[in-house]
C-alpha positions as CSV (number, residue, x, y, z in Angstrom):
1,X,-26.4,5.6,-19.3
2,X,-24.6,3.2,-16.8
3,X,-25.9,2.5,-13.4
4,X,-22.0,3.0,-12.1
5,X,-18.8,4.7,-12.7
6,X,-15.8,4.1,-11.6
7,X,-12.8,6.5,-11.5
8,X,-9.7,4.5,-11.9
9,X,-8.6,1.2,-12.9
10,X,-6.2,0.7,-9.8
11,X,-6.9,-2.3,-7.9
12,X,-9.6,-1.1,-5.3
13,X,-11.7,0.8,-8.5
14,X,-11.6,-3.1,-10.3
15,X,-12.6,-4.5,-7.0
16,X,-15.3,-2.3,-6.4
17,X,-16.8,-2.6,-9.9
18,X,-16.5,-6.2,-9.8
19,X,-18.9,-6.2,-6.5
20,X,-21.2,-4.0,-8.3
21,X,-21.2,-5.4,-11.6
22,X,-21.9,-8.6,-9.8
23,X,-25.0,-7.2,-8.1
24,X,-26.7,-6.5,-11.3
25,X,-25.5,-3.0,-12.2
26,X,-24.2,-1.2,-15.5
27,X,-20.9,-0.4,-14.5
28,X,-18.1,1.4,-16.4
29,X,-14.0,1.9,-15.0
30,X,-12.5,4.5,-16.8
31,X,-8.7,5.1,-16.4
32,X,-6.3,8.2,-17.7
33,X,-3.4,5.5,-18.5
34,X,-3.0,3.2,-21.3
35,X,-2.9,-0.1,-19.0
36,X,-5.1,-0.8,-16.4
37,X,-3.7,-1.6,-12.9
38,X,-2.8,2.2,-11.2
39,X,-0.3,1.1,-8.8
40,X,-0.3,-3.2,-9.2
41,X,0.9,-3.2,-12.9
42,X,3.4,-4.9,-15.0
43,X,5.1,-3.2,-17.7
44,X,8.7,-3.5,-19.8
45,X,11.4,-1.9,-18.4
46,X,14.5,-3.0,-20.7
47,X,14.2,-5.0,-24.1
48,X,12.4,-8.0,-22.8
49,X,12.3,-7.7,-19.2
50,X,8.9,-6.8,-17.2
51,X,9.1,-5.5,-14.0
52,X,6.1,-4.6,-11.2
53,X,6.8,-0.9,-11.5
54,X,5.3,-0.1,-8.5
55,X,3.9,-2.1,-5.9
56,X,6.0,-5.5,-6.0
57,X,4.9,-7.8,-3.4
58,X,1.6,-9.9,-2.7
59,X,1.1,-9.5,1.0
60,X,-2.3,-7.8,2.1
61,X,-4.9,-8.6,-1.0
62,X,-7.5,-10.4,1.4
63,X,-8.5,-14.0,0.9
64,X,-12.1,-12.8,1.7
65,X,-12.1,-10.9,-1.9
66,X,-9.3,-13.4,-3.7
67,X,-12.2,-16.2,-3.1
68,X,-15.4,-13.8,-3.9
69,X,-14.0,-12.5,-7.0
70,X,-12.8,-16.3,-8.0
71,X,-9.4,-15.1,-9.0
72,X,-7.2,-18.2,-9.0
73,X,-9.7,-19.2,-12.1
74,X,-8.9,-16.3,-13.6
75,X,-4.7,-16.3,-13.3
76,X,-3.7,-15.3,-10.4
77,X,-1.3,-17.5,-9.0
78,X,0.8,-16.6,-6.3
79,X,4.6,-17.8,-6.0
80,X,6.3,-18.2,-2.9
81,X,9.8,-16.3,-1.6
82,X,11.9,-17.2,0.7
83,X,11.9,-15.9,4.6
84,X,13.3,-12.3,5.1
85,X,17.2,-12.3,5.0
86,X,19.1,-9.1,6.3
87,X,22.4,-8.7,5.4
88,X,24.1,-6.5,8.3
89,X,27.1,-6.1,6.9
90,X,30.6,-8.5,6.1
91,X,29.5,-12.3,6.8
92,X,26.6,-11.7,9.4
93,X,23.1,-11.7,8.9
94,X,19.6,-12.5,10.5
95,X,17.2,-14.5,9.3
96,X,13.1,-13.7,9.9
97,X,11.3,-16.4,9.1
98,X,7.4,-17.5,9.6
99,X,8.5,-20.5,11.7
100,X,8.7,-19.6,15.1
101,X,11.7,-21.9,15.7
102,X,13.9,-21.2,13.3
103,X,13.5,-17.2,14.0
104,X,13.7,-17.7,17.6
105,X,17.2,-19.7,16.8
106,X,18.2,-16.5,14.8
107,X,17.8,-14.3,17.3
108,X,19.0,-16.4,20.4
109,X,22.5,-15.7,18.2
110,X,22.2,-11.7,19.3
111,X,20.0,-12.1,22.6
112,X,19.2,-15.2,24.3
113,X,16.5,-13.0,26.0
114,X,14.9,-11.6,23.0
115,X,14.6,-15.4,21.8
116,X,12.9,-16.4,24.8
117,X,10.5,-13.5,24.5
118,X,10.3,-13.8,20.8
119,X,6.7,-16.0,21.2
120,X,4.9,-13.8,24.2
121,X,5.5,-11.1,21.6
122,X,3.9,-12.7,18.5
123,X,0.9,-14.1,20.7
124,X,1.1,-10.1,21.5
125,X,1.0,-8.9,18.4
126,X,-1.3,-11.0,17.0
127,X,-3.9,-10.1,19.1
128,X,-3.7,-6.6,18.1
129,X,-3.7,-7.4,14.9
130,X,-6.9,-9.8,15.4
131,X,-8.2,-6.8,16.3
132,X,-7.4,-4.7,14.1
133,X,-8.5,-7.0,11.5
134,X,-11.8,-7.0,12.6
135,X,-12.2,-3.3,12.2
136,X,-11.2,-3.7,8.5
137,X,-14.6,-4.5,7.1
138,X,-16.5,-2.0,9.1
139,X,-17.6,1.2,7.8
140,X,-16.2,3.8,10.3
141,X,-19.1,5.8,12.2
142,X,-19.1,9.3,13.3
143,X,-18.9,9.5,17.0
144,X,-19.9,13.0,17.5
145,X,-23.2,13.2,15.0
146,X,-25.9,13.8,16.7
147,X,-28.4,12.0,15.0
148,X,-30.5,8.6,15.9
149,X,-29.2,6.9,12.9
150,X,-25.5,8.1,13.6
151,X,-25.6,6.8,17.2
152,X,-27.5,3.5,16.1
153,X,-24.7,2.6,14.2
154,X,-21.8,3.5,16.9
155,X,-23.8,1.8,19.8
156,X,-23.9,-1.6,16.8
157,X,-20.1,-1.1,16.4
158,X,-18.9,-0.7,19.9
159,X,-21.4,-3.8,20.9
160,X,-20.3,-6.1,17.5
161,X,-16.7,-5.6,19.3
162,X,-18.1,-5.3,23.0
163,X,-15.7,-8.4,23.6
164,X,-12.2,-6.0,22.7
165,X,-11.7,-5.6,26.9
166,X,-7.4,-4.7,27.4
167,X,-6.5,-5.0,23.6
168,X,-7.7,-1.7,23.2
169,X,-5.1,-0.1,25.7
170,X,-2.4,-2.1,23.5
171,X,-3.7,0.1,20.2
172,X,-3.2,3.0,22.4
173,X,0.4,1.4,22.6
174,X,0.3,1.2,18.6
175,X,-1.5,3.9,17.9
176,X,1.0,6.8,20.1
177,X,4.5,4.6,20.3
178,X,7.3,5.1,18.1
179,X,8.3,2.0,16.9
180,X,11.5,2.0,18.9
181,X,10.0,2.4,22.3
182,X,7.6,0.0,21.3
183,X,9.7,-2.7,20.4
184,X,12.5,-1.6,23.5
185,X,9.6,-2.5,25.9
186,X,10.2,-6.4,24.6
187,X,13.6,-6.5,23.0
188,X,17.4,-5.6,24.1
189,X,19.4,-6.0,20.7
190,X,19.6,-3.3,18.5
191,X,20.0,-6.2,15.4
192,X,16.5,-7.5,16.5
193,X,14.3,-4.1,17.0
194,X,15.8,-2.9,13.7
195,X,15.0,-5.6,11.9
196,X,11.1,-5.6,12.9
197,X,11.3,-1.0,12.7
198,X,12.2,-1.6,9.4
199,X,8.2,-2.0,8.6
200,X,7.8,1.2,10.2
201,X,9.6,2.8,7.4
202,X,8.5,1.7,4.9
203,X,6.0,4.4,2.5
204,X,5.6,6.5,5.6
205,X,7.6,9.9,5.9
206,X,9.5,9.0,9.6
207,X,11.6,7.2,11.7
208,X,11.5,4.1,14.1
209,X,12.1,6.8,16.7
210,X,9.0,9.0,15.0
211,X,5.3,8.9,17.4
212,X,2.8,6.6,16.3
213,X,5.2,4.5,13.9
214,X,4.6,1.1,16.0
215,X,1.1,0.6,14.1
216,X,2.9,1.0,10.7
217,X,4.7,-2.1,11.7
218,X,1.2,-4.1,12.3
219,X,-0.2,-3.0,9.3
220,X,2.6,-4.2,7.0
221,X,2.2,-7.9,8.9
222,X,-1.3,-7.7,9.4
223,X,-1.8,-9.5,5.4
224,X,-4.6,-13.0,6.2
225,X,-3.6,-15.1,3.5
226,X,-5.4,-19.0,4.8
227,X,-6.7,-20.8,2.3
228,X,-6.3,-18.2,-0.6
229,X,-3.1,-18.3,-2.0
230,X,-0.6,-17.2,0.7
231,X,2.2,-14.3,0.2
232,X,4.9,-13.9,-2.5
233,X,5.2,-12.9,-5.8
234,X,2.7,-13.5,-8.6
235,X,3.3,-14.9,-11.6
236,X,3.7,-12.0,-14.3
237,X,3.9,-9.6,-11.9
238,X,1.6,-7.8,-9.8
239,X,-0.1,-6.6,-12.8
240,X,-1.6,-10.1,-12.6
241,X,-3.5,-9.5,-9.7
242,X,-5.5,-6.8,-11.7
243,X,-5.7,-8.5,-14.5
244,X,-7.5,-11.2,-13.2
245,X,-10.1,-8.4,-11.3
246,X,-10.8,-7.3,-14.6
247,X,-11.0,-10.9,-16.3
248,X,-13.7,-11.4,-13.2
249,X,-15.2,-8.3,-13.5
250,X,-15.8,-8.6,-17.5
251,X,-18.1,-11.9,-17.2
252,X,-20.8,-9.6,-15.4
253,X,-20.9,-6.8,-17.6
254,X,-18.4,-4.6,-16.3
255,X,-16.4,-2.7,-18.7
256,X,-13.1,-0.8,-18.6
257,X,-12.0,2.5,-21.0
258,X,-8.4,3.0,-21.0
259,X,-7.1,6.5,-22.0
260,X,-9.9,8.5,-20.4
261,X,-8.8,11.2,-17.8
262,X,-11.4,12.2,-15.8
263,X,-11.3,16.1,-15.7
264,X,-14.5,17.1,-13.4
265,X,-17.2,15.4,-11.5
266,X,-20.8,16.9,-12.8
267,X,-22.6,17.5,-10.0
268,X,-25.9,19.4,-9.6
269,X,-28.3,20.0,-7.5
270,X,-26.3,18.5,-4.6
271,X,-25.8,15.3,-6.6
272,X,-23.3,13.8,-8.9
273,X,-24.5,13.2,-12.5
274,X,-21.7,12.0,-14.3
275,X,-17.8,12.6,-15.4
276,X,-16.3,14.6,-17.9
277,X,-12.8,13.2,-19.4
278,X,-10.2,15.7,-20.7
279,X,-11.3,15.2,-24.3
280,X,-14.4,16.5,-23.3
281,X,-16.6,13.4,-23.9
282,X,-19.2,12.8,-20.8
283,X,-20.3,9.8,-19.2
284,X,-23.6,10.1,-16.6
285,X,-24.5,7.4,-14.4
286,X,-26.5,7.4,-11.0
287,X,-23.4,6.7,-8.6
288,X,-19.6,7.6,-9.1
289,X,-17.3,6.0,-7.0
290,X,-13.8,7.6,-7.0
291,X,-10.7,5.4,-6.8
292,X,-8.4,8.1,-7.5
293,X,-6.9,10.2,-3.7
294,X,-9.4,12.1,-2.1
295,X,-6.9,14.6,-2.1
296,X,-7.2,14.9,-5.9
297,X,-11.1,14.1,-5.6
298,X,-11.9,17.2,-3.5
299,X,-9.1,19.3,-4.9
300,X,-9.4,18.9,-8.6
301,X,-12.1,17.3,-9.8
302,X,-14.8,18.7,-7.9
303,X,-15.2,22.8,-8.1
304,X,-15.1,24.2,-4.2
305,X,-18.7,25.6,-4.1
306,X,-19.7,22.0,-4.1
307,X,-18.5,21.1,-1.0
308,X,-18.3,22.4,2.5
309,X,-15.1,24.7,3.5
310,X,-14.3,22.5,6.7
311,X,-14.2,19.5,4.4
312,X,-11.7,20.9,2.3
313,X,-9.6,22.4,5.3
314,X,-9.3,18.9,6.6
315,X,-8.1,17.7,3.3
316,X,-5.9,20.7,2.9
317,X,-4.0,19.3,5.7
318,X,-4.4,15.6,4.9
319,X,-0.7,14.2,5.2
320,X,0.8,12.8,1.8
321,X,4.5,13.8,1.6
322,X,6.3,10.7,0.7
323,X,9.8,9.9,0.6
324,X,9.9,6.5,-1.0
325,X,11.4,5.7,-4.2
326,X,11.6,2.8,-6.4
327,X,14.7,1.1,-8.6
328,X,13.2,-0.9,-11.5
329,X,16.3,-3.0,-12.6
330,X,17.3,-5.6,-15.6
331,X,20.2,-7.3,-14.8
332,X,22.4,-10.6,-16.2
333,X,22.9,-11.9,-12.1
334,X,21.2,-10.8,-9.2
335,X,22.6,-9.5,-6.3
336,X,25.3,-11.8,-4.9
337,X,25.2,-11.4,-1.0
338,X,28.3,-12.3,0.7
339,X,26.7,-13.0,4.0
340,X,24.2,-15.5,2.2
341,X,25.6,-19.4,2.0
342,X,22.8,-21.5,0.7
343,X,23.8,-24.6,2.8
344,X,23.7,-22.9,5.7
345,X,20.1,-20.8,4.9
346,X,18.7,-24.1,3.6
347,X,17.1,-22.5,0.5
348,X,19.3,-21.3,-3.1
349,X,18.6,-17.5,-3.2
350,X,17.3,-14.5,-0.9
351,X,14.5,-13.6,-3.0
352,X,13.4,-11.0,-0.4
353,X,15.8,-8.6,1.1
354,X,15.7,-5.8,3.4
355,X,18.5,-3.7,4.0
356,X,19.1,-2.0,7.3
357,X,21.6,-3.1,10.0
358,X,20.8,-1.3,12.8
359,X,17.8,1.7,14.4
360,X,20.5,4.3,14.1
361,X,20.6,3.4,10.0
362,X,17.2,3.7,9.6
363,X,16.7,7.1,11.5
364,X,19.7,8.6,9.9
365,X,18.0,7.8,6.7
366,X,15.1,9.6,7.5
367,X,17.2,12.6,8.8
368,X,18.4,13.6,5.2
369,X,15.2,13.8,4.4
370,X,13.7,15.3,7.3
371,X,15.7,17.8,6.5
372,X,14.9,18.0,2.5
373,X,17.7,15.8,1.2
374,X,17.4,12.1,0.0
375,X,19.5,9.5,2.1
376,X,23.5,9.5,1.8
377,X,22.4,5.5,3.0
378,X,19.4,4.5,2.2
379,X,17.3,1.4,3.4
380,X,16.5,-1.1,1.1
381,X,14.0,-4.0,0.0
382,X,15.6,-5.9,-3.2
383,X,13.6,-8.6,-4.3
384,X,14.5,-10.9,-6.9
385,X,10.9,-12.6,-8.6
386,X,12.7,-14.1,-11.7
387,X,13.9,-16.9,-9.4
388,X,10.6,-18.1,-9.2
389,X,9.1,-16.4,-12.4
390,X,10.1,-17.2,-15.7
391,X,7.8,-15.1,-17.1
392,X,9.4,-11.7,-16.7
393,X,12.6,-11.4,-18.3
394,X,15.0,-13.7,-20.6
395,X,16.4,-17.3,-19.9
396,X,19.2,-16.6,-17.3
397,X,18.9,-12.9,-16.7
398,X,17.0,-11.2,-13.8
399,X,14.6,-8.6,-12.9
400,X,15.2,-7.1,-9.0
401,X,12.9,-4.6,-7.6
402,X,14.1,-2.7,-5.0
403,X,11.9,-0.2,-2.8
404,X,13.9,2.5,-0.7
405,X,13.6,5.3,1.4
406,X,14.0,8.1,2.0
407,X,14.2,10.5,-1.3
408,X,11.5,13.9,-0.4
409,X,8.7,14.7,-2.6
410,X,10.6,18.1,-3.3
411,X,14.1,18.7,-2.8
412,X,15.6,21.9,0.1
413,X,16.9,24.8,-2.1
414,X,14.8,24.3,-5.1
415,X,17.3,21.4,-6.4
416,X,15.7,19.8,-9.2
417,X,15.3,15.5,-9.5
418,X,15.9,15.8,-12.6
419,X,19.3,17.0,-12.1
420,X,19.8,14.9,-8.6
421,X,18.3,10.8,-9.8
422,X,21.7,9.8,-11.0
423,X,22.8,10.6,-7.4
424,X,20.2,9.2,-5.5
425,X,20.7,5.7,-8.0
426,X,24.2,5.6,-7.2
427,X,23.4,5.8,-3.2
428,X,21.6,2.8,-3.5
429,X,23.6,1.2,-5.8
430,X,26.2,1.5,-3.3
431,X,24.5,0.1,-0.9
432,X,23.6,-2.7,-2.8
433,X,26.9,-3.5,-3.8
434,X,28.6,-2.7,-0.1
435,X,26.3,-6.0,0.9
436,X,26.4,-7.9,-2.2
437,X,30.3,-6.7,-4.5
438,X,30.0,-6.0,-8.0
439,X,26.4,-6.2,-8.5
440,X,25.9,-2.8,-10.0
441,X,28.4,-4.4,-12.7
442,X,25.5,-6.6,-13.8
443,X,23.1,-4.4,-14.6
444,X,21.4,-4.4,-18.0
445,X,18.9,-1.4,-17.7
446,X,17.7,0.6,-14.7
447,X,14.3,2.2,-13.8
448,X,14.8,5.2,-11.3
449,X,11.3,6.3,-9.4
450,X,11.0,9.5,-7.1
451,X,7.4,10.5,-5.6
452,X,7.1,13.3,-7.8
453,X,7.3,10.4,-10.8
454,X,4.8,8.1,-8.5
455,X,2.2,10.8,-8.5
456,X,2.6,11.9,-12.1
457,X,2.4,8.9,-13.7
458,X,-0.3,6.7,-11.2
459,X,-1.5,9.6,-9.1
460,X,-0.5,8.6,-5.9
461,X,-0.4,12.3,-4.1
462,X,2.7,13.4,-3.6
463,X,4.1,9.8,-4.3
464,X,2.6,9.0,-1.1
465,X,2.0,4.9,-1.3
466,X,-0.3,4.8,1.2
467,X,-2.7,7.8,0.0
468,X,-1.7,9.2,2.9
469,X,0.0,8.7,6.4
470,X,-1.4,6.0,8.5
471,X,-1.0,7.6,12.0
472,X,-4.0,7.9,14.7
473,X,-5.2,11.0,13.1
474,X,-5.8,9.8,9.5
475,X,-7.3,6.6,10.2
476,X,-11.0,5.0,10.8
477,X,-13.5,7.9,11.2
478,X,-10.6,10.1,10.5
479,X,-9.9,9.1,6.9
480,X,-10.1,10.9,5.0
481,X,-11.6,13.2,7.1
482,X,-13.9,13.8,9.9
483,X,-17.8,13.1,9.0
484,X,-16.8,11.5,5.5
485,X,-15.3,8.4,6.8
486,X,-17.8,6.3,5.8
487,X,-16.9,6.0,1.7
488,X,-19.3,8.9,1.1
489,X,-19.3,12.7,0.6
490,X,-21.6,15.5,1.0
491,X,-22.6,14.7,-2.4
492,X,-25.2,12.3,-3.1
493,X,-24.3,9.5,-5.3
494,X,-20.4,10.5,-5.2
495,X,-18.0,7.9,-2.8
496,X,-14.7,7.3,-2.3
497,X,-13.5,4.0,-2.6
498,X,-9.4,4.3,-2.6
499,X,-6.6,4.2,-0.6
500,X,-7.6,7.5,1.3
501,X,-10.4,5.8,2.7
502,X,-10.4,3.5,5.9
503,X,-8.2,0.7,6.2
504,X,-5.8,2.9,4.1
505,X,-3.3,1.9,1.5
506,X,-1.4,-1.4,0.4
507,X,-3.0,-3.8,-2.7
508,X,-6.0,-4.9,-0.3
509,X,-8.9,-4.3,-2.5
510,X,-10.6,-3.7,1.2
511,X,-11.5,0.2,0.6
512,X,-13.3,-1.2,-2.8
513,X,-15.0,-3.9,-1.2
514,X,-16.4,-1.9,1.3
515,X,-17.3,1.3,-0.7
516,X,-19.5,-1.3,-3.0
517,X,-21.0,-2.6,-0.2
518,X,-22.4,0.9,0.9
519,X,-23.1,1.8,-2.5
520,X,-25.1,-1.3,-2.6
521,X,-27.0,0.0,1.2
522,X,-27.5,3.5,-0.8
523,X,-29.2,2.2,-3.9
524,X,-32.9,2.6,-3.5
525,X,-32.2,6.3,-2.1
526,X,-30.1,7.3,-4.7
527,X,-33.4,8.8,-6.6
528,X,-33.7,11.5,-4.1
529,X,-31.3,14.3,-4.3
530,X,-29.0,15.2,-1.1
531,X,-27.8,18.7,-0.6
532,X,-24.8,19.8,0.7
């Protein structure tokens, strides 16, 4: 009998069996696919090429857990790409770069006032974000419990962050504002609100112009990365990154069972017991930790007399419909933007890309698929890693990843993706080529992804990248749901420690830290049964 299991071998199930393994448990990660990872995996797309299927960039996995878990010393190694270069169409452009300079010169080519402003809005920014940031590590309380325990821990937050004063009126800002309105309130060209919207879109089903997109923008460039590696791509992909959690992991103990689906959680008496897989074998331990959606956690794997009807309400109407899609592609060149002049960019190649010229792009985008079709236009994010990664595909050819949006979970008049992904691949290719002429011509093999292929083959639900929406009502005490917020559920022993919990989604390993951290608070009263 282990101590632990986990279910799920994406990166926040490795990162929370690593803390427990390294605490002195038994713990065991079992995973339906052949290849550990979940969503930050590397696999062969074309004879000899290896893409990141899914998730493709380093940009949130938190120095705090990079350094605890020792990873550099066990391969990760993070490679840098270039600063963000949007083609807008013929010869122009705009560059984002991390140097507030150089960016400021960019935009003082559109708006002399947006340049000028440029810096009051990162000092801005940042402070929400400094905020936010500190949240990330808490456990979110329930505010309306009416127990001692439950209000000593509120009154602990609210005085550990006593110090917040007016930045909490600027979430309100985040938390309520389209992205357009918010941005409008500091900038005047469309070029420049555009290009910082485009976060807003990406993984989340909405426009710049949808309520409560400005805090999807902060959360895509709210990644710490000091003195642990910075942002980029990692070398062999981002399977790498799990990889080395598992490499970490394995020195304590911790072991990992490919090929085992977990069909039900046991659970009696109030309290989980163990697993069974599909093949009917069964695993017990004293704590499971589920890394798989809640959605699928409460929905499947658990049978409803086990768990309170306004708990599965709220998860009835947890938000997941994605619209994101993915284009894995092996190719002799890579894209070959006519905008782009190296002299003038002072660096070879755009390794990272978006695609987007304007706000009105990016909401008509999301139009078609508000209204059940995938974009006629849709935006883009082609990176190239094989121009700093030798590793993934042949001497001279290239590997590009490109994320895109928006192609609906399902489809208006019962129109099948399997009759409509040639179409969809051809928009983007399109696109591509409209920026960069005659790149589709160089392409070796190509990987099309829709969310219903997301969810089927890594369980995201609904191909949702995120778990789940990240507006005001599905985060902190709200995420999953109300009263289970805190990486537990009305069953004893059984947390959540995914994507669906609090902060959310991206490769952060954060929701794993955490849910090991209360698992480790728990242990001693794990012996006593809980009842729903």
């Amino acid at each position: 009998m282990h101590d632990a299991i986990v279910i799920g071998a994406g990166h926040n199930g490795l990162v929370c069996a690593n803390y427990l393994a390294r605490a002195g448990r038994k713990v065991l990660v079992l995973e339906r696919r052949h290849v550990i990872g979940g969503a930050a995996v590397t696999e062969e797309i074309a004879p000899g090429f290896r893409a990141s299927i899914f998730s493709y960039l380093m940009s949130l996995l938190h120095p705090r857990i990079i350094r605890d878990l020792e990873l550099a010393a066990f391969g990760l190694q993070v490679l840098p790409a270039n600063d963000l270069f949007c083609p807008l169409g013929g010869d122009d452009y705009i560059l984002y770069s991390d140097d507030l300079q150089r960016t400021q010169a960019e935009f003082a080519r559109f708006s002399r006032h947006d340049a000028e402003i440029y810096p009051q809005f990162v000092r801005y920014l940042g402070e929400s974000a400094a905020l936010v940031r500190q949240l990330l590590f808490e456990t979110p309380v329930d505010p309306v419990r009416r127990s001692w325990p439950s209000f000593r821990r509120s009154a602990s937050l609210l005085w550990r962050h006593r110090k917040i004063g007016d930045r909490a009126y600027r979430m309100v800002d985040l938390l309520t504002q389209s992205a357009h309105d918010y941005l409008a309130a500091w900038f005047e060209h469309d070029t420049i609100r555009a290009l910082l919207a485009y976060y807003a879109s990406i993984g989340t089903f909405a426009g710049p112009r949808s309520p409560g997109t400005a805090y999807v923008i902060m959360h895509h460039l709210m990644g710490e990365h000091e003195g642990a590696g910075g942002w980029g791509f990692v070398r062999g992909g981002m399977g790498a990154i799990t990889a080395a959690i598992a490499r970490s992991g394995a020195r304590f103990g911790m072991e990992v069972l490919t090929d085992a689906a977990v069909e039900e959680v046991l659970v009696a008496d109030g309290r989980a017991r163990g697993v069974r897989t599909s093949d009917g074998r069964q695993f017990h331990a004293r704590v499971i930790a589920c890394n798989a959606a809640a959605t699928t956690l409460y929905k499947r794997l658990i049978a409803p007399a086990h768990l309170p009807a306004e708990l599965l309400r709220e998860i009835e109407t947890f938000r997941t419909f994605s619209t994101a899609f993915k284009l894995n592609i092996a190719a002799h060149e890579p894209p070959r933007y006519r905008a782009f002049d190296a002299g003038r960019m002072q660096f070879p190649y755009p390794t990272y890309v978006h695609i987007a010229p304007s706000i009105e792009y990016l909401e008509r985008a999301y139009d078609d698929a508000k209204y059940g079709w995938y974009s006629s236009r849709p935006f883009l994010t082609p990176v190239v890693p094989t121009i700093v990664d030798d590793s993934l595909a042949p001497s001279g050819k290239h590997v590009i990843n490109v994320f895109g949006g928006h192609a609906p979970y399902r489809l208006r008049n019962d129109a099948s993706w399997a009759d409509e992904k040639a179409n969809l691949t051809q928009a983007a290719l399109a696109v591509i080529d409209s920026m960069a002429p005659g790149f589709s011509s160089q392409i070796i093999g190509i990987e099309t992804l829709v969310a219903p292929d997301l969810e089927s083959i890594v369980g995201l639900p609904q191909g949702h990248i995120f778990h789940g929406e990240l507006c005001a009502d599905q985060l902190f005490w709200q995420r999953p749901a109300p009263h289970w917020a805190d990486y537990r559920t009305p069953i004893a022993g059984l947390y959540l420690c995914g994507s669906s919990a609090h902060p959310g989604g991206g490769v952060s390993g954060i929701p794993g830290h955490n849910a090991a951290r209360e698992i480790r608070r728990d242990w001693k009263r794990l012996r006593a049964a809980r009842s729903v």
